[in-house]
DSSP file (Angstrom, degrees, kcal/mol; ACC not computed):
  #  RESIDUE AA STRUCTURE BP1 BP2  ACC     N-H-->O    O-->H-N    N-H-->O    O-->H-N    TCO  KAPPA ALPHA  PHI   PSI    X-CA   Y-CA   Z-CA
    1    1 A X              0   0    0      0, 0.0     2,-0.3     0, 0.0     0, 0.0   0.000 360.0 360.0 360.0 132.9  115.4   64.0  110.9
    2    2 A X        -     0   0    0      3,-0.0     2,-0.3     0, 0.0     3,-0.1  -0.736 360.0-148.6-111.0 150.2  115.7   67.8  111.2
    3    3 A X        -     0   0    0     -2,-0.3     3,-0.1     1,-0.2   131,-0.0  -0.885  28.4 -86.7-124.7 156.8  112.8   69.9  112.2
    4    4 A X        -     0   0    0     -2,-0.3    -1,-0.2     1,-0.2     2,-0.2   0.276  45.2-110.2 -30.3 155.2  111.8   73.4  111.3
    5    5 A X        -     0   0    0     -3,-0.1     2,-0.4     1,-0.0    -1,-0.2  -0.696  58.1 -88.0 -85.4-170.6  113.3   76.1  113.5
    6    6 A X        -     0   0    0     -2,-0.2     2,-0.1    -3,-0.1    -1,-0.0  -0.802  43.4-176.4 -82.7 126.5  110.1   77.4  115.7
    7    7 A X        -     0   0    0     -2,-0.4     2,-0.4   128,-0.1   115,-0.2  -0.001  10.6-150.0 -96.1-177.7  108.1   79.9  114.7
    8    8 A X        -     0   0    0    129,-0.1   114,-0.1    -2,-0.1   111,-0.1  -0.950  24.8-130.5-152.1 177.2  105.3   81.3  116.7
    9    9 A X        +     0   0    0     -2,-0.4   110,-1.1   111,-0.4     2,-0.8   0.147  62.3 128.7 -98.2  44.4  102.1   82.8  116.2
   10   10 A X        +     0   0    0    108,-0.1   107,-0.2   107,-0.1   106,-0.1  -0.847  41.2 175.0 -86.9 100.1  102.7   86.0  118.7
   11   11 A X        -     0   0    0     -2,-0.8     2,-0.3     1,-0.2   130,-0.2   0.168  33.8 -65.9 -31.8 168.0  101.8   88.9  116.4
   12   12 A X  S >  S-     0   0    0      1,-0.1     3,-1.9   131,-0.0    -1,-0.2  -0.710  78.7 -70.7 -22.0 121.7  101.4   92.9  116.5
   13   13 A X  T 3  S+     0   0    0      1,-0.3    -1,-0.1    -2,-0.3   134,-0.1   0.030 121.1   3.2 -20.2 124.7   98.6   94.0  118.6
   14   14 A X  T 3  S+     0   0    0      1,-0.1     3,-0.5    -3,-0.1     4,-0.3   0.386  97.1 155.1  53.5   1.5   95.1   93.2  117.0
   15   15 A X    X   +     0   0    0     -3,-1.9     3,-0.8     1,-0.2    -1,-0.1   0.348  37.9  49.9 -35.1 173.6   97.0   91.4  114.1
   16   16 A X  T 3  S-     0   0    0      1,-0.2    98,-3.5    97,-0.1    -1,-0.2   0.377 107.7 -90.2  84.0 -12.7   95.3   88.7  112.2
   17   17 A X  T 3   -     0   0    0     -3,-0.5    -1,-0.2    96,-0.2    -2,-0.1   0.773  51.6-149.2  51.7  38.9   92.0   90.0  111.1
   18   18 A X    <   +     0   0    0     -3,-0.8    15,-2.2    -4,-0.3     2,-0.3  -0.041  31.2 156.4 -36.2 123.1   90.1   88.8  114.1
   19   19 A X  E     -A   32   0A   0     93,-1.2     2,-0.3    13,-0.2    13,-0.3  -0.956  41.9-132.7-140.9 175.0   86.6   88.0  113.3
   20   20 A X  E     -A   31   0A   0     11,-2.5    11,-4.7    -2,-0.3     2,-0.4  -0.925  17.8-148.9-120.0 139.3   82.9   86.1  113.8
   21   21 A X  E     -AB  30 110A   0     89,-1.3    89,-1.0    -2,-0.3     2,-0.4  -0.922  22.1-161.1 -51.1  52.7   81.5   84.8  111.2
   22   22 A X  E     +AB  29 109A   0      7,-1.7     7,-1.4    -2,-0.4     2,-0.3  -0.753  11.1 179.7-136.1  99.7   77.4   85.4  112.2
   23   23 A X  E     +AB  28 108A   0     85,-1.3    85,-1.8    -2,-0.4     5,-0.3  -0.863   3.4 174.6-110.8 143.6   74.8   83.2  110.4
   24   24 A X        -     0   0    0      3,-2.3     3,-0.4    -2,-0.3    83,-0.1  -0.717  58.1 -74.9-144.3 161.6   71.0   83.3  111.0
   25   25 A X  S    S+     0   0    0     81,-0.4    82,-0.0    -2,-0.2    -1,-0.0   0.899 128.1   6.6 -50.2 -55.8   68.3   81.5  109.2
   26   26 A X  S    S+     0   0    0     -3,-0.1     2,-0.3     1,-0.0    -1,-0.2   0.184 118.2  68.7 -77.8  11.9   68.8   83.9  106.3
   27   27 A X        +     0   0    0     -3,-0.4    -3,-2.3     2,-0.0     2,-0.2  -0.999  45.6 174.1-152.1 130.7   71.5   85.9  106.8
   28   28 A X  E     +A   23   0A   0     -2,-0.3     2,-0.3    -5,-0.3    -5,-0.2  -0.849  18.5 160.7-155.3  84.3   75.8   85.3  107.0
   29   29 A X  E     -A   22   0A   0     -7,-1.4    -7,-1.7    -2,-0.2     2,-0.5  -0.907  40.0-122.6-120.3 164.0   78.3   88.0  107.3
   30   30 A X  E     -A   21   0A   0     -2,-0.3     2,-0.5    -9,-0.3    -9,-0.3  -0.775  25.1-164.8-102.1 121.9   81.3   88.4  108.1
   31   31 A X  E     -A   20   0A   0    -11,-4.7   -11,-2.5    -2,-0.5     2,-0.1  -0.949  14.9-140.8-127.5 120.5   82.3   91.2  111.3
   32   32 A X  E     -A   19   0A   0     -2,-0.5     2,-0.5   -13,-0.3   -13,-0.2  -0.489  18.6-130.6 -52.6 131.9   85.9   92.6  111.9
   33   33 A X        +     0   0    0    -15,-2.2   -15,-0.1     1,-0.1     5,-0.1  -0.994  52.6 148.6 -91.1 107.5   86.6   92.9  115.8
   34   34 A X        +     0   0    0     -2,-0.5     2,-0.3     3,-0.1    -1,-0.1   0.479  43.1  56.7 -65.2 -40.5   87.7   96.1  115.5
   35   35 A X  S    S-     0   0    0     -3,-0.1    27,-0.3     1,-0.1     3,-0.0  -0.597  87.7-109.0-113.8 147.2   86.9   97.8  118.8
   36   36 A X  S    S+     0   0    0     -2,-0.3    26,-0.6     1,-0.1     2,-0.4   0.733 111.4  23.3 -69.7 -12.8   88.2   96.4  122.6
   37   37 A X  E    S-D   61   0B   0     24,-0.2     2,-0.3    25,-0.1    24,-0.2  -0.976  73.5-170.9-153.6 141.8   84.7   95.4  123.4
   38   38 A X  E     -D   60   0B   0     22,-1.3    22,-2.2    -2,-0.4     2,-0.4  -0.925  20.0-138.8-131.6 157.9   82.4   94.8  120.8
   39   39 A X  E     -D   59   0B   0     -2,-0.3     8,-2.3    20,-0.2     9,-1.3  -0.987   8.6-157.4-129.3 113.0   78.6   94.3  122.3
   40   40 A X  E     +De  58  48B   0     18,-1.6    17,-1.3    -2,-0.4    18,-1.1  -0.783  44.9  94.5-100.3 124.4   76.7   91.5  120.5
   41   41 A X  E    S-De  56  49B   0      7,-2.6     9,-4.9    -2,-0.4    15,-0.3  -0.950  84.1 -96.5 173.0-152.5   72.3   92.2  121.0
   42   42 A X  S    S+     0   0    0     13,-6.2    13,-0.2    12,-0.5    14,-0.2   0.243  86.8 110.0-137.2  -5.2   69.5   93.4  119.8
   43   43 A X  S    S-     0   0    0     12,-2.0    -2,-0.1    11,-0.3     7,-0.1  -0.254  76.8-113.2 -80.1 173.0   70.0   96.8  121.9
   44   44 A X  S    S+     0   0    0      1,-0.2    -1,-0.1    -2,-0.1     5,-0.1   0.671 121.7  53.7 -60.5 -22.4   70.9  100.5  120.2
   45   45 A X  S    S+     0   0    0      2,-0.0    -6,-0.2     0, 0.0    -1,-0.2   0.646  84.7 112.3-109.7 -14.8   74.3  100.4  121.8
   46   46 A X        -     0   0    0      1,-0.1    -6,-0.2    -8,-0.1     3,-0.2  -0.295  47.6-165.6 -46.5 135.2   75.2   96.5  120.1
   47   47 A X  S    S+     0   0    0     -8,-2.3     2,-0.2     1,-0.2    -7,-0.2   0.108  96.0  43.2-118.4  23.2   77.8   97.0  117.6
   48   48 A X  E    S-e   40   0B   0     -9,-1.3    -7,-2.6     2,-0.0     2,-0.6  -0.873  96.7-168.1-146.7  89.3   77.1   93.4  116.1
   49   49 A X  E     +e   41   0B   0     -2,-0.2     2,-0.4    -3,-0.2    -7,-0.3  -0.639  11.4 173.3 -90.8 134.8   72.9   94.4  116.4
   50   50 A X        -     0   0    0     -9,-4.9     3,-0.4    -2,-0.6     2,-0.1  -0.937  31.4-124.0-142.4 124.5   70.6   90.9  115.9
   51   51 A X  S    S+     0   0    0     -2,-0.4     3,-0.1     1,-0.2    -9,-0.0  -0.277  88.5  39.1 -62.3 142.8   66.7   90.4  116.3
   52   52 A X  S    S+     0   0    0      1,-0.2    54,-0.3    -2,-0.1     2,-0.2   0.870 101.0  77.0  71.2  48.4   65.6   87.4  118.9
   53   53 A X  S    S-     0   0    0     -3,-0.4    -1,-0.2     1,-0.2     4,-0.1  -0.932  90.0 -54.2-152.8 170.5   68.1   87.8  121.6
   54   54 A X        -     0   0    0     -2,-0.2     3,-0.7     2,-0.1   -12,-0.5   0.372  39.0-126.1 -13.7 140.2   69.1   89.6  124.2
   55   55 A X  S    S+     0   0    0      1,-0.3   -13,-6.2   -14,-0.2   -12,-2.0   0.901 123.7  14.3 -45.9 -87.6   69.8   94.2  124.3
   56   56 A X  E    S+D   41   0B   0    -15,-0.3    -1,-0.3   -14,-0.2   -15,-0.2  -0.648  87.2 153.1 -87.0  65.9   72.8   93.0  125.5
   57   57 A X  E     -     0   0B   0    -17,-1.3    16,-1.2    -2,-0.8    17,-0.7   0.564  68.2 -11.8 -94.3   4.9   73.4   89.1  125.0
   58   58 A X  E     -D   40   0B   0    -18,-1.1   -18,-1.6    14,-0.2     2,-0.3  -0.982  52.8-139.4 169.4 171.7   77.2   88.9  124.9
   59   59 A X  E     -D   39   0B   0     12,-0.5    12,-1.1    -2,-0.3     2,-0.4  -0.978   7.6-148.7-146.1 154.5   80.5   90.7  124.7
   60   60 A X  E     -D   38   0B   0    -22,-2.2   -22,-1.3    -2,-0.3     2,-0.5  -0.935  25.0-166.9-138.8 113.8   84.0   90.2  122.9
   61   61 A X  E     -D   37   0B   0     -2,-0.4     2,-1.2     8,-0.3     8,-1.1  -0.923  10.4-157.0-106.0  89.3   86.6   91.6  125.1
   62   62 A X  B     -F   68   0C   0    -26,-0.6     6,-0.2    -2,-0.5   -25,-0.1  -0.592  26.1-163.9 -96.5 129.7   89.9   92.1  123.7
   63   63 A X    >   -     0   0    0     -2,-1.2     3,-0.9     4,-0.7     4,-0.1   0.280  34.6 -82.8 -86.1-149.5   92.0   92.1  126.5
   64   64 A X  T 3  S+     0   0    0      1,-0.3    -1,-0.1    86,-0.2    79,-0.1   0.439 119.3  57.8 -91.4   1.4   95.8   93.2  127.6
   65   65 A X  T 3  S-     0   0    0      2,-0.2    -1,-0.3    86,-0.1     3,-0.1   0.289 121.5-101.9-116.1  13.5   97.5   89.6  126.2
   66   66 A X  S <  S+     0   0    0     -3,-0.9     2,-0.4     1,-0.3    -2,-0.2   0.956  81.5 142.7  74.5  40.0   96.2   90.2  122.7
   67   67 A X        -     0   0    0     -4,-0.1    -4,-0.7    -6,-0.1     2,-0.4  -0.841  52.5-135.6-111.0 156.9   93.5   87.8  123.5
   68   68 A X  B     -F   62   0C   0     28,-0.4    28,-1.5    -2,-0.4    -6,-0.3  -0.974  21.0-162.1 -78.8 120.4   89.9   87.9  122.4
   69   69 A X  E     -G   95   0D   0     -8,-1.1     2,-0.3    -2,-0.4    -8,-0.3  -0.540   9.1-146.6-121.0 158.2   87.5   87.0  125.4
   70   70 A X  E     -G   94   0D   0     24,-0.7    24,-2.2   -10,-0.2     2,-0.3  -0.824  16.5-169.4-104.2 172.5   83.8   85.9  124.6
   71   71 A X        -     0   0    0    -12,-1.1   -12,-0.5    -2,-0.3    22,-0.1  -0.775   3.0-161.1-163.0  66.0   81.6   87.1  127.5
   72   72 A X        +     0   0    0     -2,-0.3   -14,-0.2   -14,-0.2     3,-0.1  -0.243  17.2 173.8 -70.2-176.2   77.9   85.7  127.4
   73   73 A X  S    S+     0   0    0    -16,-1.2     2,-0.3     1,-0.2   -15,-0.2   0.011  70.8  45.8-152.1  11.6   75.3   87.5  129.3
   74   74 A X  S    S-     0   0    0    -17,-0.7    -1,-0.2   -20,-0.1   -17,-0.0  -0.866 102.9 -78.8-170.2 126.1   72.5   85.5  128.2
   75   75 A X        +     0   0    0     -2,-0.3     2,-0.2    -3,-0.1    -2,-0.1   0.124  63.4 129.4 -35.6 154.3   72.2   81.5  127.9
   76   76 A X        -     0   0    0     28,-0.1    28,-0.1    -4,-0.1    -4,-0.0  -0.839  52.6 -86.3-164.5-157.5   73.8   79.6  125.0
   77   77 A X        -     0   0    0     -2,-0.2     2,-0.4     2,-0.0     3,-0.0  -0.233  38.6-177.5-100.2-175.1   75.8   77.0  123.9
   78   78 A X        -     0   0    0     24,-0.2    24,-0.1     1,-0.1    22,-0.0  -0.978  37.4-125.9-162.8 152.3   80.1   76.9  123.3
   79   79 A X  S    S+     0   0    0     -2,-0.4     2,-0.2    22,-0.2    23,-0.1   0.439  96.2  43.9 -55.3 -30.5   82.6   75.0  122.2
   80   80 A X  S    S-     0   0    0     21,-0.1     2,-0.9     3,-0.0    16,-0.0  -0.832  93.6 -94.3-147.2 157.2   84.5   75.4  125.3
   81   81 A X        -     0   0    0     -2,-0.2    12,-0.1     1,-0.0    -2,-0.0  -0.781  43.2-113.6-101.0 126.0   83.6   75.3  128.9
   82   82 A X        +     0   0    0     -2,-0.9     2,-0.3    12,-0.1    12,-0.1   0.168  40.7 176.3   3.5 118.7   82.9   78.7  130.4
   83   83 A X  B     -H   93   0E   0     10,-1.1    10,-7.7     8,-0.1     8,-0.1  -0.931  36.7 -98.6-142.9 158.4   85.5   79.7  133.1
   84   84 A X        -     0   0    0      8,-0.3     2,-0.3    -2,-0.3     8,-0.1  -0.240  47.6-175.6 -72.0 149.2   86.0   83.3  135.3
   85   85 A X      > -     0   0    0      6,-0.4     5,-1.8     1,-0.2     6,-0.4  -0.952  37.0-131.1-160.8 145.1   88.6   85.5  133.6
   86   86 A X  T > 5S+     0   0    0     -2,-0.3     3,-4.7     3,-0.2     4,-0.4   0.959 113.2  55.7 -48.4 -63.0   89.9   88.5  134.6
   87   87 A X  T 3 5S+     0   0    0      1,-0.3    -1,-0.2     2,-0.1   -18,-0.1   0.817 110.0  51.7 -43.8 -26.5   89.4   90.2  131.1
   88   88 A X  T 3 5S-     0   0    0      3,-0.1     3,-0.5     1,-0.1    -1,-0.3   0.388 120.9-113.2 -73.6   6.4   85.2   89.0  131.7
   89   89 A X  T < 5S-     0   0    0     -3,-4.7    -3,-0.2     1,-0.2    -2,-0.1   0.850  76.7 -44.9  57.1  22.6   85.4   90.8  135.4
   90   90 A X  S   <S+     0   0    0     -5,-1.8     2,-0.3    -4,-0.4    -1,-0.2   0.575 115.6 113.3  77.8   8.9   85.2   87.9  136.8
   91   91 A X  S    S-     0   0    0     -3,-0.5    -6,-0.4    -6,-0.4    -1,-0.3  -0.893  71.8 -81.9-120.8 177.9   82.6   86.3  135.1
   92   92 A X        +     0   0    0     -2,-0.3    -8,-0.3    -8,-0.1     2,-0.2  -0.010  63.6 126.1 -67.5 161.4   82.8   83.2  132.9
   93   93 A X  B     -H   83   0E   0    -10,-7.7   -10,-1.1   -22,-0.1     2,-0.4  -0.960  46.4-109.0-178.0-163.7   83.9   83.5  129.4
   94   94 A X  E     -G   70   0D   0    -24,-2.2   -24,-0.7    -2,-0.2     2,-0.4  -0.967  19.7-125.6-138.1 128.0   86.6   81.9  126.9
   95   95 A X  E     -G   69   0D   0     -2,-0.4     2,-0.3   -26,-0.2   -26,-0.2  -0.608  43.1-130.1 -76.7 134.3   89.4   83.2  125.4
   96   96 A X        +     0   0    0    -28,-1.5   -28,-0.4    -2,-0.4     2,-0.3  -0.471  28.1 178.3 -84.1 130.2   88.5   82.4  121.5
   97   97 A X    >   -     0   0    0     -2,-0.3     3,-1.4     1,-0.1    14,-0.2  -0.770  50.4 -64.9-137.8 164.7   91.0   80.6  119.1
   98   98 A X  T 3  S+     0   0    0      1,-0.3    14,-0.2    -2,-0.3     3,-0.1  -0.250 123.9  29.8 -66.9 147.7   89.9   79.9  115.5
   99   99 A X  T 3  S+     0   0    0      1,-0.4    -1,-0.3    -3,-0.0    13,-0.1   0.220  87.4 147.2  86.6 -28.3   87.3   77.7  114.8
  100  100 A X    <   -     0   0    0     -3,-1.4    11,-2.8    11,-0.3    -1,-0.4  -0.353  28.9-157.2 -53.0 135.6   85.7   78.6  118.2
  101  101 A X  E     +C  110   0A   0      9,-0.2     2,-0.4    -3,-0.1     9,-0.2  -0.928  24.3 141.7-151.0 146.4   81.9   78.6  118.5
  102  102 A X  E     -C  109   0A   0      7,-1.4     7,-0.8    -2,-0.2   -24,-0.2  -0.993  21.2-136.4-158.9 145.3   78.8   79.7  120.2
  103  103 A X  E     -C  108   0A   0     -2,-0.4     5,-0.2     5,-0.2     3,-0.1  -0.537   6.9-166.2 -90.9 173.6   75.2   80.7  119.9
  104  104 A X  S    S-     0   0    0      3,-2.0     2,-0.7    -2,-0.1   -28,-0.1  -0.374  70.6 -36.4-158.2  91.1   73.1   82.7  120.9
  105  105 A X  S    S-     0   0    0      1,-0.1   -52,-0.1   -52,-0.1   -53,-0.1  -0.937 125.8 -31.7  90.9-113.4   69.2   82.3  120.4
  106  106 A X  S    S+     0   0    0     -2,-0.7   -81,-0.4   -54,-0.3     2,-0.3  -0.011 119.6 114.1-139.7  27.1   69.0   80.7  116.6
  107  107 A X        -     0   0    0    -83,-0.1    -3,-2.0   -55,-0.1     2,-0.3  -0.996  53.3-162.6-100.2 142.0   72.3   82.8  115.9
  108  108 A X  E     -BC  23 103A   0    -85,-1.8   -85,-1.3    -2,-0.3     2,-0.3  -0.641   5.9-168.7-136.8 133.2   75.4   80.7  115.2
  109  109 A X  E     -BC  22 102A   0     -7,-0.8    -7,-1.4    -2,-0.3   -87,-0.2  -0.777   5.3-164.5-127.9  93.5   79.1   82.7  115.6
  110  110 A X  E     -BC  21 101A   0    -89,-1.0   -89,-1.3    -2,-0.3     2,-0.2  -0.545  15.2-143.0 -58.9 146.0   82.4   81.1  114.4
  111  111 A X        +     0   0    0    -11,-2.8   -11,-0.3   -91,-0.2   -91,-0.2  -0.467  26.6 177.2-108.8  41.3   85.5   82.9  115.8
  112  112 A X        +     0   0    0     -2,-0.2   -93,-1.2   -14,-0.2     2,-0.2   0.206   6.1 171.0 -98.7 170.1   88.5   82.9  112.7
  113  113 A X        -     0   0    0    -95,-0.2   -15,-0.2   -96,-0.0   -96,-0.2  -0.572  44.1 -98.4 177.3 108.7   91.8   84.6  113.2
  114  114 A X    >   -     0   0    0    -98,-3.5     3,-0.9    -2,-0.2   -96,-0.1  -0.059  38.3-117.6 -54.0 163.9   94.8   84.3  110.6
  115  115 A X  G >> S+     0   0    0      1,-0.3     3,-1.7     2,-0.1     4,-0.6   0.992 106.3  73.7 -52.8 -67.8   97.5   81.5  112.0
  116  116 A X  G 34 S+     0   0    0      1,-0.3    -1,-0.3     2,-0.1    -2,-0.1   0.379 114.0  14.4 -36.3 -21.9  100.1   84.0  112.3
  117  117 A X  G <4 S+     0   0    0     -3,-0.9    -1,-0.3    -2,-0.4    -2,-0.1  -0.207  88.2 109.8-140.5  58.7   98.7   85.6  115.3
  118  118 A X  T <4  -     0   0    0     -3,-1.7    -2,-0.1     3,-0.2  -108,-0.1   0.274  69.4-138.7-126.0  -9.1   96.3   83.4  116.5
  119  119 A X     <  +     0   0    0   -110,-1.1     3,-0.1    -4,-0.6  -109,-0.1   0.752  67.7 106.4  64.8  -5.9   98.4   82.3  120.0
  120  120 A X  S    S-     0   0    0      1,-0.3  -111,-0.4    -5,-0.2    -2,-0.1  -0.084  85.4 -21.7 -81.1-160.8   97.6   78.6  119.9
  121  121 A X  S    S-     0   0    0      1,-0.2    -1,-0.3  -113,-0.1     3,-0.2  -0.072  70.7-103.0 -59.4 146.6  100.4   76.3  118.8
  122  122 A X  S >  S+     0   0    0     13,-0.3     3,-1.7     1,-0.2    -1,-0.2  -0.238 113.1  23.1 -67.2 161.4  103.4   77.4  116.9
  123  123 A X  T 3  S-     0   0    0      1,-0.2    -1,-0.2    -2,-0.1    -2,-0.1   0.627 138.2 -72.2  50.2   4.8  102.7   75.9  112.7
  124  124 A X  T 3  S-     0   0    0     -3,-0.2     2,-0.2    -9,-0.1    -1,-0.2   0.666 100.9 -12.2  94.9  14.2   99.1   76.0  113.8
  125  125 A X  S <  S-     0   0    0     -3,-1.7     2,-0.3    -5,-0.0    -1,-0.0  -0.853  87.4 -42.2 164.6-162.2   98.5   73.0  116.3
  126  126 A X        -     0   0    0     -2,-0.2     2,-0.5    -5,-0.1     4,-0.1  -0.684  30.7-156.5 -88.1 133.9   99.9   70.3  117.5
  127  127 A X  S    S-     0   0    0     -2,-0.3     6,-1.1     2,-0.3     7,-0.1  -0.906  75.7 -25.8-121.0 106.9  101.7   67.5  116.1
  128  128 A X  S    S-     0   0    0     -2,-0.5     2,-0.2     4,-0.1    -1,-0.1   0.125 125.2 -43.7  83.6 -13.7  102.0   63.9  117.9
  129  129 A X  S >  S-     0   0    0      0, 0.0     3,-3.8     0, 0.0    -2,-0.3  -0.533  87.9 -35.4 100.3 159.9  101.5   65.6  120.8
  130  130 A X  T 3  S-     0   0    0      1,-0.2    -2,-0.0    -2,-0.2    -4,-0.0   0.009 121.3 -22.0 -83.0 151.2  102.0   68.1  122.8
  131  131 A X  T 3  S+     0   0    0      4,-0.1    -1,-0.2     1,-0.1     5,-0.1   0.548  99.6 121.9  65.9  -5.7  105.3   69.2  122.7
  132  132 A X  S <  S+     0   0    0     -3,-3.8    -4,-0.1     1,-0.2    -2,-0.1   0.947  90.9  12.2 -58.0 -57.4  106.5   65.7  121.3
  133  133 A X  S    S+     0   0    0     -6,-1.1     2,-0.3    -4,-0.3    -1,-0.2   0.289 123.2  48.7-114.9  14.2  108.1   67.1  118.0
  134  134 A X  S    S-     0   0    0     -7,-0.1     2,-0.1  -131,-0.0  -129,-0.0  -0.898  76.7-100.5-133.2-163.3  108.3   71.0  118.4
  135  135 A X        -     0   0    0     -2,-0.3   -13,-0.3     1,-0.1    -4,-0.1  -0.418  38.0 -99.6 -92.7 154.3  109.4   73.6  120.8
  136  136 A X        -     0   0    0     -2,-0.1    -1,-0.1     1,-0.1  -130,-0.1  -0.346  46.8-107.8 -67.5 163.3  107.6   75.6  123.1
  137  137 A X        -     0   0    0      1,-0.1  -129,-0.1   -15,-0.0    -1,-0.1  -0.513  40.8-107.1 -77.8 154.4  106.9   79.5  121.6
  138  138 A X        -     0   0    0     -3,-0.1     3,-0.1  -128,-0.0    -1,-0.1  -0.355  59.3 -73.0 -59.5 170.9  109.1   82.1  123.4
  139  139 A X        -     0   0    0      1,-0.1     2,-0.3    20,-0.1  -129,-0.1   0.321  59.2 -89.2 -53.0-146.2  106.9   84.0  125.6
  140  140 A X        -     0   0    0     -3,-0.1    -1,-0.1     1,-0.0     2,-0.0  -0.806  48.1-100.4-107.6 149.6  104.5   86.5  124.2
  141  141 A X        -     0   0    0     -2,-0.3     2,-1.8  -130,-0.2  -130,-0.0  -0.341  35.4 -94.6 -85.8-175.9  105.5   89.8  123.9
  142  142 A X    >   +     0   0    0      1,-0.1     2,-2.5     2,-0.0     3,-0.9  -0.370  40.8 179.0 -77.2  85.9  104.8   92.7  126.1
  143  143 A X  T 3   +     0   0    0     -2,-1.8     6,-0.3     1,-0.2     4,-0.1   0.329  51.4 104.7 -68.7  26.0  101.4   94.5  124.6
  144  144 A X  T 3  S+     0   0    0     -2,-2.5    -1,-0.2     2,-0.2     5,-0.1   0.632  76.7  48.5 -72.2 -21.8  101.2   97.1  127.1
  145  145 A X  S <  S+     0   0    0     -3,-0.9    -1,-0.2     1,-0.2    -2,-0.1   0.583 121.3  38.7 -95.9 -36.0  102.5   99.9  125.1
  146  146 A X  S    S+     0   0    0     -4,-0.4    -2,-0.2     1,-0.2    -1,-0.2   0.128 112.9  54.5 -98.1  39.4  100.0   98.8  122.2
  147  147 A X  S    S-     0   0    0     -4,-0.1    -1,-0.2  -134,-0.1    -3,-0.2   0.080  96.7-138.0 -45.6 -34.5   97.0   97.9  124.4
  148  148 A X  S    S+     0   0    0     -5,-0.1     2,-0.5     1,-0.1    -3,-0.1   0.544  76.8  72.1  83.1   1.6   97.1  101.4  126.1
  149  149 A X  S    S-     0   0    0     -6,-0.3    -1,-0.1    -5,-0.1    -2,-0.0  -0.951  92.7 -78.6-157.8 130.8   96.5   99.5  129.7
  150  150 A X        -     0   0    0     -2,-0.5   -86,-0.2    -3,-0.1    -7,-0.0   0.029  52.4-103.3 -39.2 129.7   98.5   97.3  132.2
  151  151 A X        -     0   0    0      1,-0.2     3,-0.1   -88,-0.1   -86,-0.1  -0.080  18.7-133.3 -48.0 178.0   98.9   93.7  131.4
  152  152 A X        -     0   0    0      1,-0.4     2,-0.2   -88,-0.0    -1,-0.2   0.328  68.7 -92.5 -96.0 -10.1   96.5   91.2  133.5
  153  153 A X        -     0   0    0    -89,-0.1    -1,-0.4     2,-0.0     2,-0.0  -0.512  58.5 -40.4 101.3-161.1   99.6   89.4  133.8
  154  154 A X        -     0   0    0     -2,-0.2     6,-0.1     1,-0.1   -89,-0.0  -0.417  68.8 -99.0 -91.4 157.6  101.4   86.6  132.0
  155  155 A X    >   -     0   0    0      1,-0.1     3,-3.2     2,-0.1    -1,-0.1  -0.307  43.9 -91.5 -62.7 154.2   99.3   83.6  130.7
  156  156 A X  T 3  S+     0   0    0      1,-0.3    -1,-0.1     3,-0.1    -2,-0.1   0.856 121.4  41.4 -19.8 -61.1   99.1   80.3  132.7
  157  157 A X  T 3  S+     0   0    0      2,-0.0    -1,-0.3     1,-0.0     2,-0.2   0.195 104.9  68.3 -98.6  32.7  101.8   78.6  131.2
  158  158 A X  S <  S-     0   0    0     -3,-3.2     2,-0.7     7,-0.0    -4,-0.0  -0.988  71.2-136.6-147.9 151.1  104.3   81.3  131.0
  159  159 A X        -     0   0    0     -2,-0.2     4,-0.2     4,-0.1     6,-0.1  -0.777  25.2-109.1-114.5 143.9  106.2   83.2  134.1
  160  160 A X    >   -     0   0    0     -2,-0.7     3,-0.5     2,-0.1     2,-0.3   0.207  50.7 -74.0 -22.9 172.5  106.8   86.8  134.5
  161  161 A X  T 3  S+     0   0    0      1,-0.3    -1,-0.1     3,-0.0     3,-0.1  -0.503 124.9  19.0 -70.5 148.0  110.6   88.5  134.1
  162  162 A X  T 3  S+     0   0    0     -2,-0.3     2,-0.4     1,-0.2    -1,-0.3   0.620 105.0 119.0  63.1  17.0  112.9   88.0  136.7
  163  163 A X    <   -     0   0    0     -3,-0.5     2,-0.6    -4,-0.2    -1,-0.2  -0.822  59.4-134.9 -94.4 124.7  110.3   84.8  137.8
  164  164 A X        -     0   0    0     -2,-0.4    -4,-0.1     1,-0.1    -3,-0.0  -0.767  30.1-113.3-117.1 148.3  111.7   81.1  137.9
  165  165 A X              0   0    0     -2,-0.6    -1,-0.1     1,-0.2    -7,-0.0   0.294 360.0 360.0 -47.9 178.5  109.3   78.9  136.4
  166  166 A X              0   0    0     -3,-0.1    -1,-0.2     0, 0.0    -2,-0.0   0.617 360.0 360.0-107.7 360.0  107.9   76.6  139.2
């Protein structure tokens, strides 16, 4: 059996059309993450603004690995469990893959992002298991010149130049 060569989903900087999805009892649009922090609330300075939560009830960070962060600042539920991240400043949050989701008050956010740069698994998950029938992606590239700002450094599972894996 021959397999596909390996692809991966490492992109262009902001590639993909990163977006939320944002439904309310009456109300469902669709918002381009445009901006390195976008500020989800009910304040003047929210650039995703919604009545019955928080000025300031959350944040979407994209940081120096071409990731998207979510950032609450005010209880609600996830998909995923909350962990400290550099990009958050050190407070929890989640880096966001498609299909990620979270409220916040009696609004509901889905996370989308085309495959092609979406940084999960190469073809768009996993198959058998991990790693059972494809290859790992090469690393990611370096986004430092299209980010404007020093990486945070290389993701978990990948080791710096001139670094031998551990």
């Amino acid at each position: 059996m021959t397999y596909p060569e390996v692809s991966t989903t490492h992109a262009s900087w902001g590639a993909g059309s990163p977006r939320l999805i944002v439904t309310g009892r009456d109300e469902r649009r669709e918002v381009l993450l445009e901006d390195d922090v976008v500020r989800i609330g009910s304040g003047a300075d929210a650039q995703i603004r919604l009545d019955g939560i928080d000025a300031l009830a959350a944040e979407i960070r994209h940081d120096a690995n071409d990731e998207y962060v979510y950032v609450p600042h005010q209880p609600g539920e996830t998909n995923a469990r909350l962990r400290p991240m550099d990009a958050a400043e050190g407070q929890d949050g989640e880096i966001l893959r498609t299909g990620a989701r979270f409220t916040l008050g009696d609004w509901s956010f889905v996370y989308l992002r085309d495959e092609f740069a979406d940084h999960g698994r190469p073809y768009g998950g996993r198959e058998g298991g991990e790693l059972s029938r494809q290859s790992e992606q090469p690393p990611r590239p370096d986004y430092t010149a299209e980010s404007g700002r020093a990486p945070d450094g290389p993701p978990p599972e990948q080791t710096a130049p001139n670094e031998e894996p551990a």
